[in-house]
DOKOLGU-424350 format. One record per atom (N, C-alpha, C): atom name; x, y, z. Coordinates in Angstrom, 2 decimals. Layout:
BEGIN
<r name="CA" east="X" north="Y" up="Z"/>
...
# end
This chain:
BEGIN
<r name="N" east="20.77" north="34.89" up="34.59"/>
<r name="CA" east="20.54" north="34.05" up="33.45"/>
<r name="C" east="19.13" north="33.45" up="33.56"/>
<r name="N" east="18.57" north="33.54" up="32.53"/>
<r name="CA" east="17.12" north="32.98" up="32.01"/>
<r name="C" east="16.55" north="31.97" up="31.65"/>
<r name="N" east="15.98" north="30.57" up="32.11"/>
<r name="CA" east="16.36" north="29.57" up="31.54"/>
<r name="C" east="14.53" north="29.53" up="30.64"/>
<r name="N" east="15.04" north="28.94" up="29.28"/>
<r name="CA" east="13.80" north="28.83" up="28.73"/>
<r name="C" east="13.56" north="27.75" up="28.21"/>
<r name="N" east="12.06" north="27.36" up="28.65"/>
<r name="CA" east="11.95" north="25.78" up="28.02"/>
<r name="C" east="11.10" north="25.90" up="26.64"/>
<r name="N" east="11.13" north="25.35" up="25.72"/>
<r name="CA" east="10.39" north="25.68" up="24.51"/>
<r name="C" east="9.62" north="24.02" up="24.62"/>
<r name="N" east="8.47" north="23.90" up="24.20"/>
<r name="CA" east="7.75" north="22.93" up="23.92"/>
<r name="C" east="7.22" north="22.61" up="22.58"/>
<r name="N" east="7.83" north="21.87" up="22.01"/>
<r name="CA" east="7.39" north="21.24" up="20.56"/>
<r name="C" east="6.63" north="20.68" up="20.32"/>
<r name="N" east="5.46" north="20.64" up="19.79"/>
<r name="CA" east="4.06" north="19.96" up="19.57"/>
<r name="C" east="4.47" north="19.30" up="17.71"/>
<r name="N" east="4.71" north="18.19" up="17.69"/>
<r name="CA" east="4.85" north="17.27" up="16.44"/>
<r name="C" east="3.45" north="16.45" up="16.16"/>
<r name="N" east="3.27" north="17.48" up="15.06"/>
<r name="CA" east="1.66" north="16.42" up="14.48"/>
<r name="C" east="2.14" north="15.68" up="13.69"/>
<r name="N" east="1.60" north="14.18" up="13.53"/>
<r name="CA" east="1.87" north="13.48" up="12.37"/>
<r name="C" east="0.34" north="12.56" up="12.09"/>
<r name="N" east="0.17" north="12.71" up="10.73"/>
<r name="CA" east="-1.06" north="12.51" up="10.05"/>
<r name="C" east="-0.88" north="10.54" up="10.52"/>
<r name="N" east="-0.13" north="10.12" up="10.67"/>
<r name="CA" east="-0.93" north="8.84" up="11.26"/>
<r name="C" east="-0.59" north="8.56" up="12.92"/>
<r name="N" east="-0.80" north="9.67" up="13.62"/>
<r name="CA" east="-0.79" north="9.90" up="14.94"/>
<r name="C" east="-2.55" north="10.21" up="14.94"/>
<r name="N" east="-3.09" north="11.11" up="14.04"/>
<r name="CA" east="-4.44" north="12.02" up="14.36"/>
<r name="C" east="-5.79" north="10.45" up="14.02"/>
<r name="N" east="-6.00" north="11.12" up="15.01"/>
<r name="CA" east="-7.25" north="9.98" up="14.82"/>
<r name="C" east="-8.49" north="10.95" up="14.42"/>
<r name="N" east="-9.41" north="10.66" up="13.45"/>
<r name="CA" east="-10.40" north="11.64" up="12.70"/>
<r name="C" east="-11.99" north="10.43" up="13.69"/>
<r name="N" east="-12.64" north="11.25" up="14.13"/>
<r name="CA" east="-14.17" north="9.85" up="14.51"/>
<r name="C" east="-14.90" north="10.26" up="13.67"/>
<r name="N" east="-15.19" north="9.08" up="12.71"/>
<r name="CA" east="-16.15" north="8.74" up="11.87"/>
<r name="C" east="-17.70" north="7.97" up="12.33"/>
<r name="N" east="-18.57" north="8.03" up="11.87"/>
<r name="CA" east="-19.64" north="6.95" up="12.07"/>
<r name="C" east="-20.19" north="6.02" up="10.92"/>
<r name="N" east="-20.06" north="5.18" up="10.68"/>
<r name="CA" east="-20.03" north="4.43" up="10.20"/>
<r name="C" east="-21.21" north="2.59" up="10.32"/>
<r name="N" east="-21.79" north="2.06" up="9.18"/>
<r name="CA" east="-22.89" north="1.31" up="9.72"/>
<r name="C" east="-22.10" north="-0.09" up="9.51"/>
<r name="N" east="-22.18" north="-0.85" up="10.66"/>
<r name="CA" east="-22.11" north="-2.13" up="10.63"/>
<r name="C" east="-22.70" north="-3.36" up="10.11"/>
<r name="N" east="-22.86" north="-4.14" up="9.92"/>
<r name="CA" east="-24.03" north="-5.51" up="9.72"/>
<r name="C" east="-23.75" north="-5.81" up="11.18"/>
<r name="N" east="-24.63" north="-6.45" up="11.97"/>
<r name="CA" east="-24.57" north="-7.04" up="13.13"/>
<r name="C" east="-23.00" north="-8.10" up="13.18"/>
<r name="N" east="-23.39" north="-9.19" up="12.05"/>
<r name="CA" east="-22.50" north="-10.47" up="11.76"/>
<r name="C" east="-21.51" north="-9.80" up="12.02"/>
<r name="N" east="-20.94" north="-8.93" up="11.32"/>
<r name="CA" east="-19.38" north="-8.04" up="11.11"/>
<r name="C" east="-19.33" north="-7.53" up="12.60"/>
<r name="N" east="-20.16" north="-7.26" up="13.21"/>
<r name="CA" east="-19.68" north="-6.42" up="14.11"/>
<r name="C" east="-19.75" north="-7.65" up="15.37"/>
<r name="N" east="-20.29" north="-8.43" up="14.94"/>
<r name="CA" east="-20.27" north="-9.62" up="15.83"/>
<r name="C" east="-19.07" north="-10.15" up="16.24"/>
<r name="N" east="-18.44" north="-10.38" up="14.79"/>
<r name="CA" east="-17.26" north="-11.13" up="14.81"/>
<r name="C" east="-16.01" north="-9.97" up="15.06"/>
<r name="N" east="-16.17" north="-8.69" up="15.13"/>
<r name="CA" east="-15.16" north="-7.67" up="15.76"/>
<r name="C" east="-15.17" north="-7.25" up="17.37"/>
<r name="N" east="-16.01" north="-7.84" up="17.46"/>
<r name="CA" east="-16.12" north="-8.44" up="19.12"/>
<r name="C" east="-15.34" north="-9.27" up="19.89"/>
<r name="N" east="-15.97" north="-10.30" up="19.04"/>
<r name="CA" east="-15.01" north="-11.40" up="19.52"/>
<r name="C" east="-13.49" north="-11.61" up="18.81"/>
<r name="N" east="-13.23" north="-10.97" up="18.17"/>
<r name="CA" east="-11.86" north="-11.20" up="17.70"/>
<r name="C" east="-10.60" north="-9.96" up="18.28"/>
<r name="N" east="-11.55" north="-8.81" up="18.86"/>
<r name="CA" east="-11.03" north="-8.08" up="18.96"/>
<r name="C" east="-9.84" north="-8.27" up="20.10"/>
<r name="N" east="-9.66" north="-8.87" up="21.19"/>
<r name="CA" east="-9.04" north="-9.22" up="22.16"/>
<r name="C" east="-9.21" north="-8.09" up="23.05"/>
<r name="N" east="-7.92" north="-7.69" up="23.59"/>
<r name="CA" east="-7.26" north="-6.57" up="24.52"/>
<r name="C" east="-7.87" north="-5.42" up="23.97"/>
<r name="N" east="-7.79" north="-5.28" up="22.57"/>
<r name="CA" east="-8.13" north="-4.07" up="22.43"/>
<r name="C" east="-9.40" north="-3.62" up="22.31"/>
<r name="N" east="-9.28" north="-2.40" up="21.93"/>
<r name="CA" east="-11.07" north="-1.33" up="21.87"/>
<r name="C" east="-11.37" north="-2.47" up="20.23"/>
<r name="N" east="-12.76" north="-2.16" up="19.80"/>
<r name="CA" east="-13.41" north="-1.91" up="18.79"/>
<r name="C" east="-12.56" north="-1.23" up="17.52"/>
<r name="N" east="-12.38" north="-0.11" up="18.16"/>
<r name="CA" east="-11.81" north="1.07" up="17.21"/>
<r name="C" east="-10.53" north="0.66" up="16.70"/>
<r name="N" east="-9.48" north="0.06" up="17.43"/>
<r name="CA" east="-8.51" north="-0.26" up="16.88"/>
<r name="C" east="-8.38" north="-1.75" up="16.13"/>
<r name="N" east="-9.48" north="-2.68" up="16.58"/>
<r name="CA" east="-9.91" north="-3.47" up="15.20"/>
<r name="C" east="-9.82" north="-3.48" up="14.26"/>
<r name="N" east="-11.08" north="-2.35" up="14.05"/>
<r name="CA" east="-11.70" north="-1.62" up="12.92"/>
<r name="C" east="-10.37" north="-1.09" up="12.29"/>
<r name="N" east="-9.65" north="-0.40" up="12.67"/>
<r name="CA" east="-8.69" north="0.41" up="12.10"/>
<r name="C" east="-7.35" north="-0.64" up="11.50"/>
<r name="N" east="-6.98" north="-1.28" up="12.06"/>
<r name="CA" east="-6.13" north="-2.74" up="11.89"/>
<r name="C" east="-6.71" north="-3.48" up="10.48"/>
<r name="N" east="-7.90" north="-3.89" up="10.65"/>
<r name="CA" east="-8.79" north="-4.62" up="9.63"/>
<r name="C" east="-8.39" north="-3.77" up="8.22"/>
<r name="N" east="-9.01" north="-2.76" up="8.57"/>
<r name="CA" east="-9.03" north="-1.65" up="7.48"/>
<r name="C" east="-7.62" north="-1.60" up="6.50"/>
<r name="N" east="-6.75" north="-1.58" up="7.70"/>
<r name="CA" east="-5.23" north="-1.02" up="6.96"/>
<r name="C" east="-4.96" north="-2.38" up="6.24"/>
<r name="N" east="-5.35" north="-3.81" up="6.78"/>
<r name="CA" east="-4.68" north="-4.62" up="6.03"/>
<r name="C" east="-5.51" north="-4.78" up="4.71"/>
<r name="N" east="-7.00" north="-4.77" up="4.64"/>
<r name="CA" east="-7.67" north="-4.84" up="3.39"/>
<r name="C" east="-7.34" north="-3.55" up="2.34"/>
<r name="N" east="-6.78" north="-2.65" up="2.74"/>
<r name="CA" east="-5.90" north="-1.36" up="1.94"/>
<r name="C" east="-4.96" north="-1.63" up="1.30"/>
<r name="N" east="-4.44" north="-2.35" up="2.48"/>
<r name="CA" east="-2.72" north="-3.11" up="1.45"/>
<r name="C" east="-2.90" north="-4.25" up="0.97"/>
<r name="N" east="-3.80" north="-4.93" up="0.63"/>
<r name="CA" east="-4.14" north="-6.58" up="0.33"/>
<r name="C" east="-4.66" north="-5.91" up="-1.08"/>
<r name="N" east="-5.47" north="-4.99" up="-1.26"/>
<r name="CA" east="-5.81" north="-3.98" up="-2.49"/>
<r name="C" east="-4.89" north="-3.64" up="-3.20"/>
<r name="N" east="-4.37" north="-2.77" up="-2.51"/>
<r name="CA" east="-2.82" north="-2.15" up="-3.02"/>
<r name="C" east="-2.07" north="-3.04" up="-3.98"/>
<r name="N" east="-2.11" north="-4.69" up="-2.93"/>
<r name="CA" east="-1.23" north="-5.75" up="-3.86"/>
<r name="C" east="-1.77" north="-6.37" up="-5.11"/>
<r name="N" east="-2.96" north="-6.19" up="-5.33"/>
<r name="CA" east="-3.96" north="-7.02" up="-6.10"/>
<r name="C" east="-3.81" north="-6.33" up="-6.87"/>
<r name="N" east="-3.61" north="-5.13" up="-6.76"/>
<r name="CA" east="-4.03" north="-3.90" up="-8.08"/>
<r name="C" east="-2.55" north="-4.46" up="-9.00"/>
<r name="N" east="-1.31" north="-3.99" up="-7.84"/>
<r name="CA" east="-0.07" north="-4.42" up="-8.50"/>
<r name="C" east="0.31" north="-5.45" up="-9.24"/>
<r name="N" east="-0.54" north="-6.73" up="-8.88"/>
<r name="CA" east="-0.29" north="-7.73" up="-9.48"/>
<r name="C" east="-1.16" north="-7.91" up="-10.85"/>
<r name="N" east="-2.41" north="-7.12" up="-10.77"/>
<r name="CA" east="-3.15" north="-6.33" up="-11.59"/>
<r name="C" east="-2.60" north="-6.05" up="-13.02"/>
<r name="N" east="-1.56" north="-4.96" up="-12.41"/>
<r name="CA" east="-0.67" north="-4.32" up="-13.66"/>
<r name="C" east="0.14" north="-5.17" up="-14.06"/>
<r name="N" east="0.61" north="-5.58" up="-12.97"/>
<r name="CA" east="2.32" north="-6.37" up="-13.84"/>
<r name="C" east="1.87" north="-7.62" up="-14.21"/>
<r name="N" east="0.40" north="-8.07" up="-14.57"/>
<r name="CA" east="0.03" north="-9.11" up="-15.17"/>
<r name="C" east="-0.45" north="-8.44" up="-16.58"/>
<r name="N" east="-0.79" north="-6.95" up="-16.59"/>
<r name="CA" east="-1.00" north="-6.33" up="-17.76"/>
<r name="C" east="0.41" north="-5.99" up="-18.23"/>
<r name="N" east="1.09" north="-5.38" up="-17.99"/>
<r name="CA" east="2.47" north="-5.31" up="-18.23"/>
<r name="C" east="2.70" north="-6.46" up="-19.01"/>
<r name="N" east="3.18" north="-7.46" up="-18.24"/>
<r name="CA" east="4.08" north="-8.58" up="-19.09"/>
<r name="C" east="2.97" north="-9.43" up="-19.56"/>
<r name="N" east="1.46" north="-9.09" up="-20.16"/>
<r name="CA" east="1.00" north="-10.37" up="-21.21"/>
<r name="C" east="1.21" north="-9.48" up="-22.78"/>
<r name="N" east="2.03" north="-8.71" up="-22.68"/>
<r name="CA" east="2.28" north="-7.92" up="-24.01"/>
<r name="C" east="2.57" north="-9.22" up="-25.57"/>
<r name="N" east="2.91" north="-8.40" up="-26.06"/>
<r name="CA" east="2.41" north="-9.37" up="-27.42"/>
<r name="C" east="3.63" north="-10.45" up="-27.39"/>
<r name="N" east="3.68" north="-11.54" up="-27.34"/>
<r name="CA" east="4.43" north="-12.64" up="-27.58"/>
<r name="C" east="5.47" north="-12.55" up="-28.58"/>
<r name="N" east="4.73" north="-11.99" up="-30.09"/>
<r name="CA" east="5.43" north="-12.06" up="-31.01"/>
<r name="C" east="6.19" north="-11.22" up="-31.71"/>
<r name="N" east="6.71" north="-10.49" up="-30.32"/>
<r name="CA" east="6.90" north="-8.97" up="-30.59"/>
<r name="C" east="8.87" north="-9.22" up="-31.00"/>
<r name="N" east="9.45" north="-10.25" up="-32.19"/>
<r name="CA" east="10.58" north="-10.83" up="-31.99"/>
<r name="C" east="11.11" north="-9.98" up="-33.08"/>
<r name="N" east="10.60" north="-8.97" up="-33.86"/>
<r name="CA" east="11.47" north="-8.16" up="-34.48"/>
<r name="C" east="12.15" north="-7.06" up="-33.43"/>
<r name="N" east="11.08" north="-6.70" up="-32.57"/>
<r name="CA" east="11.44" north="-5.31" up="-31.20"/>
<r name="C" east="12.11" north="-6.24" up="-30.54"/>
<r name="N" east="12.46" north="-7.00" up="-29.93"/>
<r name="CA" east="13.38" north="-7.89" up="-29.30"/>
<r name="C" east="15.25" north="-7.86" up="-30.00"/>
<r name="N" east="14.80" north="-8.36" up="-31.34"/>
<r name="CA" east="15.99" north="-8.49" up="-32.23"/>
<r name="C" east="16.95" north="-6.99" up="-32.23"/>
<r name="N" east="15.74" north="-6.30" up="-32.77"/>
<r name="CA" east="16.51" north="-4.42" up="-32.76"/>
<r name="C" east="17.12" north="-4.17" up="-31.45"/>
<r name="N" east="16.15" north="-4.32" up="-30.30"/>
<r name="CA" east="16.68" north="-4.25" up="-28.86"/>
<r name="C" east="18.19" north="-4.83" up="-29.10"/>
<r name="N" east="17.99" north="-5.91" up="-29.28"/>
<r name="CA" east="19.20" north="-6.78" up="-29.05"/>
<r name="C" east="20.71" north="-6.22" up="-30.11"/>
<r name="N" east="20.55" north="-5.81" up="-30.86"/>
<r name="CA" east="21.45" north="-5.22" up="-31.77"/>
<r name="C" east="21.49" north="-3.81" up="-31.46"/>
<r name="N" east="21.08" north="-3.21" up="-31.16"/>
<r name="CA" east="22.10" north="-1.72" up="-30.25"/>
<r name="C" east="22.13" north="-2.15" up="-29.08"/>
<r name="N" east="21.64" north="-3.00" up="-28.08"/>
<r name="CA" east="22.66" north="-3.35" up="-27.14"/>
<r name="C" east="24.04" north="-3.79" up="-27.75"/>
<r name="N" east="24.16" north="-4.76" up="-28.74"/>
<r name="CA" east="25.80" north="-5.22" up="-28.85"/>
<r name="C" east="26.65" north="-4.12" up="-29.42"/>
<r name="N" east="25.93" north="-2.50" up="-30.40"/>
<r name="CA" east="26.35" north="-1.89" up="-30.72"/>
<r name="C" east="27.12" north="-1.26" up="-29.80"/>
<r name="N" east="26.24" north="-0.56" up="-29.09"/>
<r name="CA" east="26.62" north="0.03" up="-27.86"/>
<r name="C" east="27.67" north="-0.69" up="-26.96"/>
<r name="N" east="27.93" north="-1.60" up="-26.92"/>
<r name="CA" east="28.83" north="-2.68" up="-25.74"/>
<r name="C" east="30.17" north="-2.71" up="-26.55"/>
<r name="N" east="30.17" north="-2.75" up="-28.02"/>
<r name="CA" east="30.94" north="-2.88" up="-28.79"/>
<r name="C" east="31.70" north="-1.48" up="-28.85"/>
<r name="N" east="30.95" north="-0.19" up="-28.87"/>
<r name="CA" east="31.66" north="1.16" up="-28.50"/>
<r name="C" east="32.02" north="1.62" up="-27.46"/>
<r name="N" east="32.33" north="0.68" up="-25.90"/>
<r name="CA" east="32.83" north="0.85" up="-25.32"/>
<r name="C" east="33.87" north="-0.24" up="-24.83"/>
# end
C-alpha cells in the first residue's frame, strides 16, 4: 500500500500582498512612524487605507440614501394610490 500526501496551495486575494511604490509627504509619513507601534510601516499603511475605503464607502451610502429619501414631499396623490391597492389587495385575501 501507497501512501500519498497531496498538498493544497489556497490563494486568496486578501492573503496576496501586491508592492507598490508610492510618495509620501514627510508629515504623513512622520506621523506613520510614530503611530505605527509593533508593527511594520506597511501594515499601517495598509490598515489606514482599508479604513479610509470604508469611511468612503459609508459617506457615499449616506450620499444616496440622503438622495433617495429628499424625493418630492408632495408626492400625496402617489402615496394615496399606493395606499388604496394596498387595502385592495389585503381586502382580496
Amino acid at each position: 500500500m501507497e501512501l500519498v500526501i497531496v498538498y493544497v496551495i489556497y490563494y486568496h486575494v486578501n492573503y496576496m500582498r501586491i508592492p507598490k511604490t508610492i510618495t509620501l509627504e514627510e508629515s504623513i509619513l512622520a506621523d506613520l512612524e510614530r503611530s505605527r507601534g509593533s508593527r511594520s510601516t506597511s501594515e499601517r499603511v495598509n490598515e489606514l487605507l482599508k479604513l479610509a475605503l470604508e469611511h468612503e464607502a459609508r459617506a457615499n451610502l449616506d450620499r444616496e440614501a440622503a438622495m433617495f429619501y429628499s424625493g418630492n414631499r408632495n408626492d400625496r396623490a402617489e402615496r394615496r394610490a399606493f395606499q388604496k391597492a394596498s387595502l385592495r389587495s389585503l381586502e382580496r385575501d
